[in-house]
C-alpha positions as CSV (number, residue, x, y, z in Angstrom):
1,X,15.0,-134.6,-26.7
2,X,15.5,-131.1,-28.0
3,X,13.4,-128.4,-25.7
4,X,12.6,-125.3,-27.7
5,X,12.4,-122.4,-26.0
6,X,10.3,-119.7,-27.0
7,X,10.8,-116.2,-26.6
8,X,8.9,-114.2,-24.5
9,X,7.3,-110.6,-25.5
10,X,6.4,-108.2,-22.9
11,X,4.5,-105.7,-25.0
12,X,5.4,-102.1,-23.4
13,X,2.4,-99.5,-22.3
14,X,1.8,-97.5,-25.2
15,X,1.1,-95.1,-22.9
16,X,5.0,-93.6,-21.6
17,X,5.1,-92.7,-17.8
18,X,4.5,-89.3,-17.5
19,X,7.2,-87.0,-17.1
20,X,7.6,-84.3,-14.2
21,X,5.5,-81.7,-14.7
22,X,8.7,-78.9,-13.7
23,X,10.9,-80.5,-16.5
24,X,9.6,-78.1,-19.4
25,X,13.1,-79.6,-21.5
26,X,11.0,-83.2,-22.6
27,X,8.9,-82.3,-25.5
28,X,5.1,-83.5,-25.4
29,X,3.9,-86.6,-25.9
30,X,1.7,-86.8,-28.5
31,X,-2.1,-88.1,-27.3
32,X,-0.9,-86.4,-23.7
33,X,-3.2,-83.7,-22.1
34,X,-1.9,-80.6,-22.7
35,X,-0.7,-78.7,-19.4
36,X,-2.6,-76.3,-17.6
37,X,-1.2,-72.7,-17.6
38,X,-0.2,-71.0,-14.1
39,X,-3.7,-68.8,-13.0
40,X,-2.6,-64.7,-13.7
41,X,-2.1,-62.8,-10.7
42,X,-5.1,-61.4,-9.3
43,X,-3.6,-58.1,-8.6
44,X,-1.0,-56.0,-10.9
45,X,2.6,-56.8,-9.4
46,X,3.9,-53.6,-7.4
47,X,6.1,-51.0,-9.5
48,X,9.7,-51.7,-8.4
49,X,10.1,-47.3,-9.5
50,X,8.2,-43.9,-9.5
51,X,9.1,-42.4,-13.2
52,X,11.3,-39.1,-12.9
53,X,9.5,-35.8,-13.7
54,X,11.0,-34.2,-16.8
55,X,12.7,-31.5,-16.2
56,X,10.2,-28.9,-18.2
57,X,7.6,-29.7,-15.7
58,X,10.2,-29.1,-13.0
59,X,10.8,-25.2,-14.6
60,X,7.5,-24.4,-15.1
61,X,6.4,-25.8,-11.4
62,X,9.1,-23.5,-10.5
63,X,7.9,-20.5,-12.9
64,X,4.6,-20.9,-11.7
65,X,5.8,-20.5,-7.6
66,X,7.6,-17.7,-9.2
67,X,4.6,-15.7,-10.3
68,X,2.6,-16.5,-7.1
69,X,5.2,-14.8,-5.1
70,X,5.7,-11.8,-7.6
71,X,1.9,-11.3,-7.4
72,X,1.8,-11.8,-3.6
73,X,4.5,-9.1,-3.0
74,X,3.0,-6.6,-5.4
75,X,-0.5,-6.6,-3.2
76,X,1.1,-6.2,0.0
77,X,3.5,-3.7,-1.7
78,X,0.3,-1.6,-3.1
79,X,-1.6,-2.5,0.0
80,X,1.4,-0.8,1.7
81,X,1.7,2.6,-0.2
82,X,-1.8,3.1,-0.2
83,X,-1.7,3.1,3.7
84,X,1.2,5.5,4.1
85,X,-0.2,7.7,1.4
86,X,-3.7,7.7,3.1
87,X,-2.2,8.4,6.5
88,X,-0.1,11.1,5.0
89,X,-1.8,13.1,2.6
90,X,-5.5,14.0,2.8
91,X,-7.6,16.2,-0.4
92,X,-9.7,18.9,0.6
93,X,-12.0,21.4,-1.0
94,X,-11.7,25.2,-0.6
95,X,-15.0,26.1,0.4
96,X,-15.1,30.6,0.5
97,X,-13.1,32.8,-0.7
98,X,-11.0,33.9,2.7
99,X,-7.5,32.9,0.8
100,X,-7.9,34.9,-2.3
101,X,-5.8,35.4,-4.0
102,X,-3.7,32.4,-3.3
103,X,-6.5,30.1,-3.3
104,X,-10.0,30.1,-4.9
105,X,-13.2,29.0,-4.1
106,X,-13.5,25.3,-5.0
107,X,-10.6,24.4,-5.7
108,X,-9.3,21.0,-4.3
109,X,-5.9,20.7,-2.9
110,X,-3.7,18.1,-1.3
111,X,-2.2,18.7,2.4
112,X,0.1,16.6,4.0
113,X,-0.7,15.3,7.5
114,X,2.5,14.4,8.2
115,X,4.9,17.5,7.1
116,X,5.0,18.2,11.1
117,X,6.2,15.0,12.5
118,X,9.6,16.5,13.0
119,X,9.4,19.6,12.8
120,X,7.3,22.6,14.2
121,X,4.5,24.7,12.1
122,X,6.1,27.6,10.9
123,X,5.4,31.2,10.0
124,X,3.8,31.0,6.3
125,X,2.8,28.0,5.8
126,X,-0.9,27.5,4.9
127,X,-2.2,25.3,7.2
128,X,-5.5,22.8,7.7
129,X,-6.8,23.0,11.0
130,X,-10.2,22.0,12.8
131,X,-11.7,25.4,13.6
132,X,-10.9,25.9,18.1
133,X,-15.3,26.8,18.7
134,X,-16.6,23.7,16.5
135,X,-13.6,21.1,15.9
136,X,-16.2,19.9,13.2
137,X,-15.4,22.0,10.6
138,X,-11.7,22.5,9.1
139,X,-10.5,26.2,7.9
140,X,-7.9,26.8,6.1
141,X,-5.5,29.8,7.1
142,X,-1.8,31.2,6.8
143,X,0.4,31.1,10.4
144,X,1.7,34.5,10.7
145,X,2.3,33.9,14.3
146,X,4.2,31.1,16.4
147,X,4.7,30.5,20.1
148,X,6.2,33.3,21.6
149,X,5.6,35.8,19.3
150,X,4.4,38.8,20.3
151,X,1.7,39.6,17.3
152,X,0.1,43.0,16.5
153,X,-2.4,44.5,14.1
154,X,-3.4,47.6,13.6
155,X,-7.1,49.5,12.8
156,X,-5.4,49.8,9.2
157,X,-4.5,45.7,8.9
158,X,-1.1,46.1,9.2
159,X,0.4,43.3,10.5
160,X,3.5,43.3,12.9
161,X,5.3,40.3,14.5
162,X,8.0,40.8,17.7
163,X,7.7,44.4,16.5
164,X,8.3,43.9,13.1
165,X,5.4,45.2,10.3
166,X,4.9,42.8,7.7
167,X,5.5,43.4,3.9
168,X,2.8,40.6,2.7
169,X,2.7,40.5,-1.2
170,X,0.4,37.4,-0.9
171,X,-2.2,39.8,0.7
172,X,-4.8,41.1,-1.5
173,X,-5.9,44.1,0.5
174,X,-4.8,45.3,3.2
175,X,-7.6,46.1,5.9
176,X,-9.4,45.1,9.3
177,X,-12.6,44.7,9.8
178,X,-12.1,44.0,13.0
179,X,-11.0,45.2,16.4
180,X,-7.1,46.4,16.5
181,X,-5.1,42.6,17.7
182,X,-2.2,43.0,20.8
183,X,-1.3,39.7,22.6
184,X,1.7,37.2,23.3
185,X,1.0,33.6,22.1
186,X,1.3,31.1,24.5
187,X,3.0,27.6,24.3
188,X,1.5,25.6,21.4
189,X,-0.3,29.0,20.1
190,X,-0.7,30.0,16.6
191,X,-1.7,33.2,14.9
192,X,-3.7,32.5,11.7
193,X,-4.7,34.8,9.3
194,X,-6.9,34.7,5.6
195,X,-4.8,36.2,2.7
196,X,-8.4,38.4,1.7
197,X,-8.2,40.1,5.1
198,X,-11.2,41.7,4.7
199,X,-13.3,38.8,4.7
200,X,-11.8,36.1,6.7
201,X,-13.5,34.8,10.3
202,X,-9.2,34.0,11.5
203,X,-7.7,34.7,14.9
204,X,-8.5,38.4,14.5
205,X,-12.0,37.1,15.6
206,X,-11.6,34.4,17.8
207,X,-7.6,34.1,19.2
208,X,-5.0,31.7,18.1
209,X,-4.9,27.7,17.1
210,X,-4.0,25.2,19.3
211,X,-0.8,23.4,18.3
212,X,-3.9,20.0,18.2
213,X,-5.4,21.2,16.2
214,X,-3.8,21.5,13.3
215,X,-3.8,18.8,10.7
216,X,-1.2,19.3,8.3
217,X,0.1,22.1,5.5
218,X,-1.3,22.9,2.0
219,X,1.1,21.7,-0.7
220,X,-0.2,21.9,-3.7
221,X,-3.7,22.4,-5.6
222,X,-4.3,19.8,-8.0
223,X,-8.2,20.4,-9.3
224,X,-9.1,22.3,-11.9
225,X,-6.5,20.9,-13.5
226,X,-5.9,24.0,-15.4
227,X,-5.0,25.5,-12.1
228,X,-2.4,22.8,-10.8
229,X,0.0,24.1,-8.6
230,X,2.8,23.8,-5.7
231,X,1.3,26.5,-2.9
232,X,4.6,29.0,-2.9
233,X,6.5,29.2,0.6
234,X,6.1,32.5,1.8
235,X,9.3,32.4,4.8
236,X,10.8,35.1,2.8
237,X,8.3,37.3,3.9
238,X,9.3,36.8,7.6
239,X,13.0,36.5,7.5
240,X,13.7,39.8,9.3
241,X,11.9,38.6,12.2
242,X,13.8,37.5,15.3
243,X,12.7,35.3,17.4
């Protein structure tokens, strides 16, 4: 007796086994879920590199520190001269007329505070000085007189120094109204006179200037402006006279 055998089907899943999810190289199975992507970061990932400044912003950062320093300088450099120049100069105003003709009434002039830092006053130079009986008020007179000298004038106004007279062409008149003047200044003494000689209040009245209190020479008149002018030396006009 003949056995027949019959074959045996195993009918396969029609679903396949599902592959690893970390193989992306198997394509997709068709009827398969598709695959969830990976959740975004929740914060931006860290830049690995700060971007390099161009160099035009470099040169103008660098113009601009520039300026700053050229401005800075220029105030302390203003700042500077306008401190030497207001400890060394110093504009007054003529006020009477006891230095005509070489000054006016109302005129402004400039004198220079410091033009006896290193060296004495000397004889004829006009000088700014706080008047010896109220150091209030400043005159303004011409040094005919030093320390040492021994100083003379006459009823006439004839002026003589160590024994020599005076030729004085800035002089307008020659004159005293005032008692005749004999005396030997002192250490730190000067004898100041106006150039209008007849109306002057100077040491013909009330003695010589203390070397302290003198503030500095008359160099130059600058207002009007019509009347600008350097104040002449007059050291000619005491050259013959010897110590």
């Amino acid at each position: 007796m003949t056995t027949h055998h019959s074959d045996r089907l195993e009918f396969a899943d029609e679903t396949p086994p599902a592959r690893p999810t970390g193989d992306p190289s198997r394509p997709p199975v068709p009827g398969a879920a598709p695959r969830e992507k990976p959740a975004a970061p929740s914060r931006p990932l860290p830049r690995r590199y700060q971007p390099r400044r161009s160099v035009n912003s470099d040169l103008m950062e660098a113009r601009r520190l520039r300026m700053l320093r050229e401005i800075l300088e220029t105030i302390a450099i203003t700042t500077l001269v306008f401190l030497v120049f207001r400890f060394a100069f110093q504009n007054y105003r003529v006020d009477g007329h006891s230095m005509v003709p070489t000054l006016q009434d109302q005129q402004y002039i400039l004198v220079n505070r410091a033009a006896y830092l290193f060296h004495p006053p000397e004889r004829g130079d006009i000088i700014v000085f706080a008047y010896p009986l109220d150091p209030s008020q400043d005159f303004i007179k011409r040094i005919v007189g030093i320390p040492g000298d021994h100083v003379q004038v006459d009823q006439n106004g004839v002026v003589s120094i160590n024994g020599v007279a005076l030729n004085e062409p800035y002089v307008s008149e020659i004159t005293n109204p005032y008692a005749p003047t004999d005396m030997t200044l002192g250490p730190n003494q000067y004898f100041v006179l106006g150039d209008n000689r007849g109306n002057s209040s100077d040491s013909r009245d009330w003695g010589p200037v203390p070397r302290q209190n003198i503030i500095g020479q008359a160099w130059f008149v600058y207002w009007p402006l019509g009347n600008f002018h350097i104040i002449p030396s007059a050291s000619s006009t005491f050259s013959s006279i010897t110590p």
